[in-house]
N, C-alpha and C positions, 0 to 999 in steps of 0.2 A: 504494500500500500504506500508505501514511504516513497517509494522510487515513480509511483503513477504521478507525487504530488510535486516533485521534481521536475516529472514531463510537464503536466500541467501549467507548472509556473513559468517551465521556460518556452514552451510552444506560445506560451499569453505573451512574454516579453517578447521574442524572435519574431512574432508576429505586429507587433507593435511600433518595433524597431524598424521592419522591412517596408511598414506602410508608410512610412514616411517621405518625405519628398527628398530628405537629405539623403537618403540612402538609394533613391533612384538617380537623383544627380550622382553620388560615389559609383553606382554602376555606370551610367553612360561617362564618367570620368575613366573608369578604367576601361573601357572597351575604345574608346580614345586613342589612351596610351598603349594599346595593344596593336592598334594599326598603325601608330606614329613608328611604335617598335618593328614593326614588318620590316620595311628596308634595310634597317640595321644587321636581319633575322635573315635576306633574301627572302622574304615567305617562304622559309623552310616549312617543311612537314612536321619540325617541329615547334613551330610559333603557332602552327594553324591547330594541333593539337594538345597545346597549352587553354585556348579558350574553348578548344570541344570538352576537354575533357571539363575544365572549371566552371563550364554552364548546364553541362549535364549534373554533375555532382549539386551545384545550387537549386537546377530543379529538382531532382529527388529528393532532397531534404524537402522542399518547399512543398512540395504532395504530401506530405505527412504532417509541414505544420498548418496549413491552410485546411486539411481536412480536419485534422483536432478542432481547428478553433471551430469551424462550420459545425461540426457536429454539437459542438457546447454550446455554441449560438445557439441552431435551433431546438436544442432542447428545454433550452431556456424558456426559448420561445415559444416552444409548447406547452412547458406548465405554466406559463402566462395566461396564453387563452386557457388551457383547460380552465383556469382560476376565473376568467372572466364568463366562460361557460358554467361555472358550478354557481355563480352566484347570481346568475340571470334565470329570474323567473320563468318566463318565456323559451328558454331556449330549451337543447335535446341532451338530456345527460347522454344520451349512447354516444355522442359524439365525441367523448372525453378519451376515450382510447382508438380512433381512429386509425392515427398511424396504425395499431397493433393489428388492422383487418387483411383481412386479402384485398387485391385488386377488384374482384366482384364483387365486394359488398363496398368496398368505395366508390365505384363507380355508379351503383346503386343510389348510397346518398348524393353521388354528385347530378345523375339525373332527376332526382327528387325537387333538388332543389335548383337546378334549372328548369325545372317543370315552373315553379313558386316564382323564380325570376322572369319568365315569360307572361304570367297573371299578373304579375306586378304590373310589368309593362302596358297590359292589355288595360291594366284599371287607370295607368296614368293619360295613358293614351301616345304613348312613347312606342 
């Protein structure tokens, strides 16, 4: 557990850090300096595969921390709504575990309720 809370905190900073604008200007600064370098290098095979290899390596780390955080988001996200589903009168408690159904019974409530947004229409006159 100790080691999930360590991913957590660094996937939240790493992701924080990357979003930033400073850190896309540091990347196009060094991709810059990569092709200033060419000449120097001949474009060797090996200056061309200094930035294969270091853009591959950035984005596979970057698939695992961009899915961490997406995944914490919406989950977040979801016990949000469920929260504002549970406390509305009106609304459909079944809808609180949604995500957890199959595809045919989502797609069930989602024609349900485009059935409800088409009467809508029909009453506004939309």
């Amino acid at each position: 557990m100790e080691s999930y809370v360590w991913y957590m905190h660094f996937t939240k900073s790493f992701a924080k850090l990357t979003g930033k604008s400073i850190t896309f200007i540091f990347a196009i600064l060094l991709i810059v300096a990569w092709l200033i370098t060419g000449p120097l290098f001949d474009f060797s095979d090996t200056w061309q595969l200094v930035i294969n290899t270091t853009t591959t390596i950035i984005t596979f780390i970057m698939v695992f921390i961009i899915q961490n955080t997406q995944n914490r988001d919406t989950e977040a996200i979801q016990i949000k709504l469920d929260e504002l589903i549970r406390v509305s009168k009106k609304a459909h408690n079944t809808l609180l575990d949604l995500e957890e159904r199959d595809d045919k019974q989502i797609d069930a409530f989602r024609e349900g309720y485009l059935t409800l947004a088409k009467e809508a229409r029909k009453k506004s006159g939309n």
